[in-house]
One Martini backbone bead per residue (centre of mass of N, CA, C, O) as a GRO file, in nm:
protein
  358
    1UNK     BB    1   0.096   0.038   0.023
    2UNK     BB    2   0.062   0.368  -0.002
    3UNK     BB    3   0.222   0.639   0.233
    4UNK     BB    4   0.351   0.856   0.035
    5UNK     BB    5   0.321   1.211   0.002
    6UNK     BB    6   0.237   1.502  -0.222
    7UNK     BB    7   0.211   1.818  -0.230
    8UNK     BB    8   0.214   2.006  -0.586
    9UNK     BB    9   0.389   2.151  -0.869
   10UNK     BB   10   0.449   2.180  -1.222
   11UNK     BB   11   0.477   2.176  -1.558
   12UNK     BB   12   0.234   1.887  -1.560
   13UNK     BB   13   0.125   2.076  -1.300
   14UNK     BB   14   0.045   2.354  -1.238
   15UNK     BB   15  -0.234   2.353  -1.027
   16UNK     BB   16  -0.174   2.037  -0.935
   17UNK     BB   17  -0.123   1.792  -0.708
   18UNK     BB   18  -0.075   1.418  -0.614
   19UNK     BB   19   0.142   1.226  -0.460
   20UNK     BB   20   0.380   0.966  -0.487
   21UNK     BB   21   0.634   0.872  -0.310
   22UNK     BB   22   0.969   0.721  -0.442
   23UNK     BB   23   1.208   0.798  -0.334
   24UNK     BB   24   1.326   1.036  -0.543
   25UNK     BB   25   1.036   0.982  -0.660
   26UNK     BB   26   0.733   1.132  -0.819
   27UNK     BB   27   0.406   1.018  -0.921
   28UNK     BB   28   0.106   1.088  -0.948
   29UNK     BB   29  -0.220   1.022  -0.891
   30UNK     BB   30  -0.419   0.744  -0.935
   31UNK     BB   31  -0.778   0.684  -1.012
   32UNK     BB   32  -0.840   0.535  -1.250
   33UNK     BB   33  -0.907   0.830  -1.476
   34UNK     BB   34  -0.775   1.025  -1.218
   35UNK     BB   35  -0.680   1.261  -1.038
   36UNK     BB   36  -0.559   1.377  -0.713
   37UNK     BB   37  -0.622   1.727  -0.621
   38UNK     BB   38  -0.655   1.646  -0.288
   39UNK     BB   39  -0.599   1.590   0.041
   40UNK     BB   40  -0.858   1.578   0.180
   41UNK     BB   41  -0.960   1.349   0.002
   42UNK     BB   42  -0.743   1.128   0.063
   43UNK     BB   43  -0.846   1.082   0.399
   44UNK     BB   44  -1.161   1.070   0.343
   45UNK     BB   45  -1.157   0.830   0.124
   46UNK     BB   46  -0.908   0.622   0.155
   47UNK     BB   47  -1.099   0.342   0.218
   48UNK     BB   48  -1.162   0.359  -0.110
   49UNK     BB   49  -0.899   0.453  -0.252
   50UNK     BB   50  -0.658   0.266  -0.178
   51UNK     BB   51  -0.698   0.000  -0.379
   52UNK     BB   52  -0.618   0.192  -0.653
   53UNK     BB   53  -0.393   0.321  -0.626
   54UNK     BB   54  -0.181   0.466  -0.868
   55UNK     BB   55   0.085   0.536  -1.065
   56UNK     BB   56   0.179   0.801  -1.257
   57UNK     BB   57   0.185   1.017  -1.548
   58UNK     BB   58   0.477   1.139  -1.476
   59UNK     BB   59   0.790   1.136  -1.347
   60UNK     BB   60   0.970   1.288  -1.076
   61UNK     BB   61   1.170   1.481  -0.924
   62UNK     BB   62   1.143   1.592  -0.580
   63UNK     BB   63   1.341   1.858  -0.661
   64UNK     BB   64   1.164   1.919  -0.928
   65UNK     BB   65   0.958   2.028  -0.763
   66UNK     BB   66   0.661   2.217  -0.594
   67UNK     BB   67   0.621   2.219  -0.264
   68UNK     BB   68   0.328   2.194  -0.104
   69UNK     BB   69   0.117   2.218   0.152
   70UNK     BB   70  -0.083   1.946   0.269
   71UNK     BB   71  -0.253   2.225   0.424
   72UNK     BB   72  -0.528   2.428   0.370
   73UNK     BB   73  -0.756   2.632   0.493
   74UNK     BB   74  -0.713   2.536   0.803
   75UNK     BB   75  -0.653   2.533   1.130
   76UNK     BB   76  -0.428   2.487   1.380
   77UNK     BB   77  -0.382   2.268   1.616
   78UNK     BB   78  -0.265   2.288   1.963
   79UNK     BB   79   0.016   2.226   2.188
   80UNK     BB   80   0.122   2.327   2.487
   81UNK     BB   81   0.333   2.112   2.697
   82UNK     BB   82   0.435   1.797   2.611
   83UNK     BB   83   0.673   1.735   2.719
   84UNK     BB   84   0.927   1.637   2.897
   85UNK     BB   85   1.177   1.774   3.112
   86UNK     BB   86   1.454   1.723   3.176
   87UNK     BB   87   1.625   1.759   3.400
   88UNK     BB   88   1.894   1.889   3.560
   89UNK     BB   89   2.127   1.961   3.776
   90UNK     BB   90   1.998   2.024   4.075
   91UNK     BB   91   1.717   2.005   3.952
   92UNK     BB   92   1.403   1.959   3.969
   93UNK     BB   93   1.163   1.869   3.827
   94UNK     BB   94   0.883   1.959   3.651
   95UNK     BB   95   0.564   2.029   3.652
   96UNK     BB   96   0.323   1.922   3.465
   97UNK     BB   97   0.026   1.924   3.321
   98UNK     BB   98  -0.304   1.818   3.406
   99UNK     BB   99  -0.378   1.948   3.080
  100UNK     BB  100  -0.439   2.038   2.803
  101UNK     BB  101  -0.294   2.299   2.548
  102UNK     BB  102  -0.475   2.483   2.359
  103UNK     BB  103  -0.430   2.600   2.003
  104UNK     BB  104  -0.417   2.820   1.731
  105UNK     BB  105  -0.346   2.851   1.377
  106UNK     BB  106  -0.375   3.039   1.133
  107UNK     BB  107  -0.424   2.969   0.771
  108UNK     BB  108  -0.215   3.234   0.693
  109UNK     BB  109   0.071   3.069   0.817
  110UNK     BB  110   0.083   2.849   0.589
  111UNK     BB  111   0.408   2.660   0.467
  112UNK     BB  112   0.622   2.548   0.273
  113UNK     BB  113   0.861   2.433   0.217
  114UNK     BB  114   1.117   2.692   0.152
  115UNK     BB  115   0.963   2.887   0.239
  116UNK     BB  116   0.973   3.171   0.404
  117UNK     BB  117   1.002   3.357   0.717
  118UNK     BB  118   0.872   3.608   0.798
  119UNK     BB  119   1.020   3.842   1.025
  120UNK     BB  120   0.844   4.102   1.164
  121UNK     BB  121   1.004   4.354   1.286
  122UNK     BB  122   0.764   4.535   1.397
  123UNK     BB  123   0.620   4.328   1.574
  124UNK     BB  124   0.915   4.130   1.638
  125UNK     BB  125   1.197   4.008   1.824
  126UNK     BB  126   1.123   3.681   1.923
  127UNK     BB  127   1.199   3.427   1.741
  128UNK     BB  128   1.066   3.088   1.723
  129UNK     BB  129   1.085   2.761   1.786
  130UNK     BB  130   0.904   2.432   1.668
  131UNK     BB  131   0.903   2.106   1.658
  132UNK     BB  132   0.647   1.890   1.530
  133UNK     BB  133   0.393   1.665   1.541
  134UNK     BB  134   0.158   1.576   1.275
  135UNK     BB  135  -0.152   1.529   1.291
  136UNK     BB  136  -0.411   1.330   1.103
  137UNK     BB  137  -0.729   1.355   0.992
  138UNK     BB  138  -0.981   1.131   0.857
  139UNK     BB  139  -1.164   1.076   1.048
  140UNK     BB  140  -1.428   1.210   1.225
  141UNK     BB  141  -1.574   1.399   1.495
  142UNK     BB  142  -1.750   1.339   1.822
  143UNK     BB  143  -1.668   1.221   2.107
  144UNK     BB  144  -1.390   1.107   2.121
  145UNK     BB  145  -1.240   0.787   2.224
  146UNK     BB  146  -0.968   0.682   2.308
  147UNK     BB  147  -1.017   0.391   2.199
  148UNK     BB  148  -1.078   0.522   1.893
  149UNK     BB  149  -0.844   0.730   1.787
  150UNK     BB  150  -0.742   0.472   1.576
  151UNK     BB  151  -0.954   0.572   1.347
  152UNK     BB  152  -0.899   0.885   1.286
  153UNK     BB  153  -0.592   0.836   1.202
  154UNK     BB  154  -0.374   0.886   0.901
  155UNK     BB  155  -0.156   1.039   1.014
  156UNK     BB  156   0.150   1.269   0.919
  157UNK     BB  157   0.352   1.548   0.983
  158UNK     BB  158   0.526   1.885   0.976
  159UNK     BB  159   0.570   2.101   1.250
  160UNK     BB  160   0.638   2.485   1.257
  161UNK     BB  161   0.610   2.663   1.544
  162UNK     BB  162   0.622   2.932   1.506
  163UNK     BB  163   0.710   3.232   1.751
  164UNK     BB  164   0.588   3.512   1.946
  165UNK     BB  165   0.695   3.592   2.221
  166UNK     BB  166   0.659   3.906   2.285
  167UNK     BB  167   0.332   3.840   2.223
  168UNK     BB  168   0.250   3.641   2.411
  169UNK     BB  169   0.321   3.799   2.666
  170UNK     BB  170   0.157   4.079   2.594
  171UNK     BB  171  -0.124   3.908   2.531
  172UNK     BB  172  -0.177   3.649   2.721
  173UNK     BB  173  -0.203   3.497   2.443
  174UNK     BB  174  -0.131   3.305   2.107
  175UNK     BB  175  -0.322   3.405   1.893
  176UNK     BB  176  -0.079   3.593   1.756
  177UNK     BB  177   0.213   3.488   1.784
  178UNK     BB  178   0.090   3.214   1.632
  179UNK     BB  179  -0.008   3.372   1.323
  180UNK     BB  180   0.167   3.501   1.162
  181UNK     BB  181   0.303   3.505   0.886
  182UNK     BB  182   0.444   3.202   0.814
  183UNK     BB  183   0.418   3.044   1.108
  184UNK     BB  184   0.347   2.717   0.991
  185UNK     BB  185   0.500   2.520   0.861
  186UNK     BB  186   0.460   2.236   0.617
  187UNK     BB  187   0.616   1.914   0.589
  188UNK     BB  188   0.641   1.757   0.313
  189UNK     BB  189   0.478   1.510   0.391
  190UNK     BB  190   0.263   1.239   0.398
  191UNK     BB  191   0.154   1.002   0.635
  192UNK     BB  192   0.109   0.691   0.678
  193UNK     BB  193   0.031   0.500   1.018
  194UNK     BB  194   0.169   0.274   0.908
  195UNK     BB  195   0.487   0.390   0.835
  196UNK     BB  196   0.470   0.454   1.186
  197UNK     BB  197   0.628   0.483   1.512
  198UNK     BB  198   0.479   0.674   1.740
  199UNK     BB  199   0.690   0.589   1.968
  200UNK     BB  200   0.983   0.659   1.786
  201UNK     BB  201   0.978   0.918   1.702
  202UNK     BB  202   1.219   1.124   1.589
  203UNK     BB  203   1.310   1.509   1.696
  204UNK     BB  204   1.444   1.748   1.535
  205UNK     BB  205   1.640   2.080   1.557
  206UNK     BB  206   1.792   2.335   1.318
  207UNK     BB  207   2.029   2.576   1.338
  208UNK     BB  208   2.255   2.620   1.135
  209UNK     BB  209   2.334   2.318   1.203
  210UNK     BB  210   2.221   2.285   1.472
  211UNK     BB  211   2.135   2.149   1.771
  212UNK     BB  212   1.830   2.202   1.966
  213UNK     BB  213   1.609   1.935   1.897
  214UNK     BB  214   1.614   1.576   2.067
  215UNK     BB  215   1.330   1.396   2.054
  216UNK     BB  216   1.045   1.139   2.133
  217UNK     BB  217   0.726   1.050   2.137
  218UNK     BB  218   0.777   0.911   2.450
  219UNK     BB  219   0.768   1.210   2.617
  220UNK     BB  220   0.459   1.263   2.599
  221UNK     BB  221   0.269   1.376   2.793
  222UNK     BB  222   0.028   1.368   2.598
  223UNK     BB  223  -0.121   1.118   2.408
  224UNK     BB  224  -0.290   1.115   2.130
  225UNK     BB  225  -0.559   0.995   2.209
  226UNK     BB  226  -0.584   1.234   2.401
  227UNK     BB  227  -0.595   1.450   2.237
  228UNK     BB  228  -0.837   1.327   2.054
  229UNK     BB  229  -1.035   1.374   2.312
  230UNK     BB  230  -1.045   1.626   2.411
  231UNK     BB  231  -1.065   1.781   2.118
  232UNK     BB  232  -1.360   1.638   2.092
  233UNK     BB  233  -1.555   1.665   2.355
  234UNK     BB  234  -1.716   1.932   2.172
  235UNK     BB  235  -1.537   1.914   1.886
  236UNK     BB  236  -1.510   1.884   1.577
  237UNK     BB  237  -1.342   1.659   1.359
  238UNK     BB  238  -1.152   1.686   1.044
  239UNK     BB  239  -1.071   1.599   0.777
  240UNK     BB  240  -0.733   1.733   0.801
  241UNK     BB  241  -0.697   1.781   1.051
  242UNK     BB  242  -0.420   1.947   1.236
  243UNK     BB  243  -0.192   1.837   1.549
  244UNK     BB  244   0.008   1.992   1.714
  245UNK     BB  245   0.194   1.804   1.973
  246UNK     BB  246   0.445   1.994   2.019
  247UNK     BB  247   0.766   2.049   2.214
  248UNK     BB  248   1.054   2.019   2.311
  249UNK     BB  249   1.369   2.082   2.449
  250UNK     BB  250   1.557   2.368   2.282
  251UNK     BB  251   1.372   2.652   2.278
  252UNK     BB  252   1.553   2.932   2.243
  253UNK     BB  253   1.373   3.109   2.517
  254UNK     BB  254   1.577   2.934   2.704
  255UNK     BB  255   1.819   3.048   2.673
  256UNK     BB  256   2.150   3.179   2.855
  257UNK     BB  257   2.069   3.356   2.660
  258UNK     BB  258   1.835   3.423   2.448
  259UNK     BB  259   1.793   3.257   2.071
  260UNK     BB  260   1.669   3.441   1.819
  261UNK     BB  261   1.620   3.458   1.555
  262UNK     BB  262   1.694   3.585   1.241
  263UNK     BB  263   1.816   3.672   0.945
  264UNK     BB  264   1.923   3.391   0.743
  265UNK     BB  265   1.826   3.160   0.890
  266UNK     BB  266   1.787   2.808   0.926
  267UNK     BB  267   1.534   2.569   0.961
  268UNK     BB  268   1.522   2.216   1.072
  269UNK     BB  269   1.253   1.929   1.093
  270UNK     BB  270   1.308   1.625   1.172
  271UNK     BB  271   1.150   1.295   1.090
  272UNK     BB  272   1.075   0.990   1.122
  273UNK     BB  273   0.964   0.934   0.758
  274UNK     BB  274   0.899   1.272   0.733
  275UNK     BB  275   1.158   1.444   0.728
  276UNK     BB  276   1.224   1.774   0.591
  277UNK     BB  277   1.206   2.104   0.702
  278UNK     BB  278   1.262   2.373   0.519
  279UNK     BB  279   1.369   2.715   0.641
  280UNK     BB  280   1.400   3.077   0.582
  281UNK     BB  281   1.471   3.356   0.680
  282UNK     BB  282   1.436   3.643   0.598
  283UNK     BB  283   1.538   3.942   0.485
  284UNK     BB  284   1.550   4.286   0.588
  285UNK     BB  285   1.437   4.375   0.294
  286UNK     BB  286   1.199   4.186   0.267
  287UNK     BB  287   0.883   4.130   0.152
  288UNK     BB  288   0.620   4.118   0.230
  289UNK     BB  289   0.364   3.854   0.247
  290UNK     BB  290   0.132   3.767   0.012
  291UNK     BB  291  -0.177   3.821  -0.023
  292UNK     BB  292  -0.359   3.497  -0.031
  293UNK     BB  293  -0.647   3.387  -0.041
  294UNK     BB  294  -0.856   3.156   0.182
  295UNK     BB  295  -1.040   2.930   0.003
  296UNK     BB  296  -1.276   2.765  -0.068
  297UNK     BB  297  -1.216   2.501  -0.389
  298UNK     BB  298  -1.303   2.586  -0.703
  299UNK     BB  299  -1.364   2.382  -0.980
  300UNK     BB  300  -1.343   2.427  -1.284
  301UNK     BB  301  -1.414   2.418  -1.583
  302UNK     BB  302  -1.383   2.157  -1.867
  303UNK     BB  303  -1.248   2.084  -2.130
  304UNK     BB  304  -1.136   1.874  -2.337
  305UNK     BB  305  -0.920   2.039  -2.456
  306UNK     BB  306  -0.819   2.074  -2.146
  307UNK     BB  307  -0.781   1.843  -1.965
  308UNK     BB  308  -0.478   1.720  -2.013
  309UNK     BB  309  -0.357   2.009  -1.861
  310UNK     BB  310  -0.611   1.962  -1.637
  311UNK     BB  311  -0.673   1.796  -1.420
  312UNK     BB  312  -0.908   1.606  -1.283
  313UNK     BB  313  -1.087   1.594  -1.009
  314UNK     BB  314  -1.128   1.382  -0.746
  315UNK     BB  315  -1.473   1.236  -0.625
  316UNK     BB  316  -1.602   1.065  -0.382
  317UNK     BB  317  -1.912   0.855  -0.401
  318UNK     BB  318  -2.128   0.604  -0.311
  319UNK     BB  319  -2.358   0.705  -0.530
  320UNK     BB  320  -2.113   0.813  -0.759
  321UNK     BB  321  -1.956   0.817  -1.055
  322UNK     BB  322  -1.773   0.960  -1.211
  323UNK     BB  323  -1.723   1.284  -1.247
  324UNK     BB  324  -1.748   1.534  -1.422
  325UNK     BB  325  -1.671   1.851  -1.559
  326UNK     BB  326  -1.749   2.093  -1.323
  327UNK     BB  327  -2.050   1.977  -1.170
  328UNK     BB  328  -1.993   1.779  -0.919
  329UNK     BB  329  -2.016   1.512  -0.762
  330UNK     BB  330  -2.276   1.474  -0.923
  331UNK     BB  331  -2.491   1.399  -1.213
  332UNK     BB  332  -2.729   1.543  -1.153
  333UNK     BB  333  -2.725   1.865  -1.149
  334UNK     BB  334  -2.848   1.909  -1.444
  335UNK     BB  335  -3.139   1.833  -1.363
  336UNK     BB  336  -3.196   2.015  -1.139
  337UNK     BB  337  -3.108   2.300  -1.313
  338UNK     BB  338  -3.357   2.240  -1.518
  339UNK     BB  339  -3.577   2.240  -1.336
  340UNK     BB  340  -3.548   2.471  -1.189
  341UNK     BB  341  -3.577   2.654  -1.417
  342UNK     BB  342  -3.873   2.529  -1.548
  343UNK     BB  343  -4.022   2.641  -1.276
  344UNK     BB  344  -3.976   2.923  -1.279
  345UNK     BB  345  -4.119   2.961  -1.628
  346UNK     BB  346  -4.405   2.903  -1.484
  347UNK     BB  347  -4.452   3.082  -1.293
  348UNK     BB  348  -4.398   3.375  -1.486
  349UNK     BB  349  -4.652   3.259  -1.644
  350UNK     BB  350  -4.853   3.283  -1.379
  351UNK     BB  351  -4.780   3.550  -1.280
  352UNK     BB  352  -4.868   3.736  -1.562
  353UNK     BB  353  -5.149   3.626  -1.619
  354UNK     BB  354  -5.265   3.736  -1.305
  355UNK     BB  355  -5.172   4.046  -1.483
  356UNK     BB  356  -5.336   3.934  -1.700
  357UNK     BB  357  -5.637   3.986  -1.840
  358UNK     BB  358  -5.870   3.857  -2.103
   0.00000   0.00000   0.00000
């Protein structure tokens, strides 16, 4: 079974799509005869579309596409705290939180793998890394138990939950400080949880290859079903939301004195079977980034004759074969848009002709 995922743009797929990595090489995701073109799709649709997946053509070298982050437009779920912070020497262990500590990372803070962290000069002065492993939700739910938290979840990728050390602290609480443009790194793939070993993740974080943060994922003061059971308790959790599990200790901020990001600092977050993520703070002369709407994305329509040049994205339905070109999820759509039509047209002239009488 394939596990290992990224979403891309190529000169081959300009729009995007979703790729199956295979060494260093990287192939179209493909469903019957569609393209796969979103992750969202493919986490939530998994068990009914996994057993066709097969790799299309053509393959590319994975350095040599545009590796897009695996999920865009949707705040990312965070946990502060969770991670055992080991002794010092002559040091008594610090008490841990008796409760997970939430909060979210705005969707217009996610960047893929290689783009800029750009540096906010003007709003903080004290930016830091958090190198985290994100769960992926497969199934949705609303007060799920532990014991079924893994059926919720589909996989894994990382986050460098980058923040804005002194926006938290004069603000008393994270969305500033954790939520500024650019400041949610995310990829560079997606993994499917049959190829990682949950329990023995190693997490690495380097800044300028100095190695500052490297524990592994049994170090968690609260374990990932718990953490899937809390943050569900009263909330629904949906196919494609990322929970960022936390950071160990060797975070910028604790260093005495702290050592603080800066312009050209390069941040790399490698997690095992995970990849590496890898973002360099931007030049001090910059320019901030393009504010680029985020908005859940409609499939233009598509003509055969452009078909080839734009993948038709696929979408599972259980009671509707493949989709034609941009009409939306059924087949249906045509015969309901034409009645709804022909009943218009009948009411103005039941109406017309009730202010017309003969």
């Amino acid at each position: 079974m394939e596990s290992k995922f990224i979403s891309y743009k190529s000169k081959y797929f300009p729009r995007g799509v979703i790729g199956i990595v295979s060494g260093q090489e990287v192939h179209p995701c493909v469903v019957g005869e569609n393209y796969v073109d979103d992750m969202y799709d493919l986490v939530e649709d998994w068990d009914a579309i996994a057993p066709s997946l097969r790799r299309g053509k053509p393959s590319e070298l994975v350095a040599s596409v545009h590796i897009q982050a695996p999920f865009v437009g949707r705040d990312v779920i965070g946990i502060a705290k969770n991670f055992r912070d080991h002794p010092k020497d002559g040091e008594p262990a610090p008490q841990p939180p008796t409760f997970p500590m939430f909060f979210t990372k705005r969707a217009t803070s996610i960047i893929p793998t290689g783009a800029e962290i750009y540096h906010h000069l003007n709003v903080t002065k004290e930016i830091d890394y958090e190198g985290e492993v994100g769960i992926i939700i497969g199934k949705g739910g609303f007060g799920i138990p532990k014991e079924e938290a893994w059926k919720h979840i589909w996989g894994a990728t990382i986050v460098n939950d980058i923040s804005a050390r002194d926006r938290q602290r004069d603000h008393k609480q994270f969305y500033i400080g954790k939520s500024l443009d650019t400041f949610c790194p995310m990829g560079p793939f997606a993994v499917h949880r049959s190829a990682l070993d949950w329990d023995n993740l190693l997490l690495e974080t380097r800044v300028n290859g100095e190695v500052r943060q490297h524990s592994k994922t049994n170090d968690l003061i609260f374990d990932i079903p718990t953490l899937v059971e809390t943050c569900s308790m009263g909330t629904t959790l949906q196919p494609g939301d990322v929970i960022a599990t936390g950071t160990p200790a060797g975070i910028g901020s604790s260093f005495k004195p702290p050592v603080f990001l800066k312009p050209g600092d390069i941040v790399e977050v490698s997690v095992t079977n995970l990849g590496t993520l890898r973002n360099p703070i931007s030049a001090r002369d910059a320019p901030p980034p393009a504010c680029n709407p985020v908005r859940v994305k409609k499939t233009p329509l598509l003509s055969p004759a452009n078909a080839k040049e734009h993948a038709v994205p696929y979408r599972y339905t259980p009671t509707v074969l493949k989709r034609g070109f941009g009409f939306g999820k059924s087949s249906l759509t045509l015969p309901v848009v034409f009645g709804w039509g022909l009943l218009a047209c009948v009411l103005h002239i039941v109406v017309k002709s009730t202010h017309n009488p003969r």
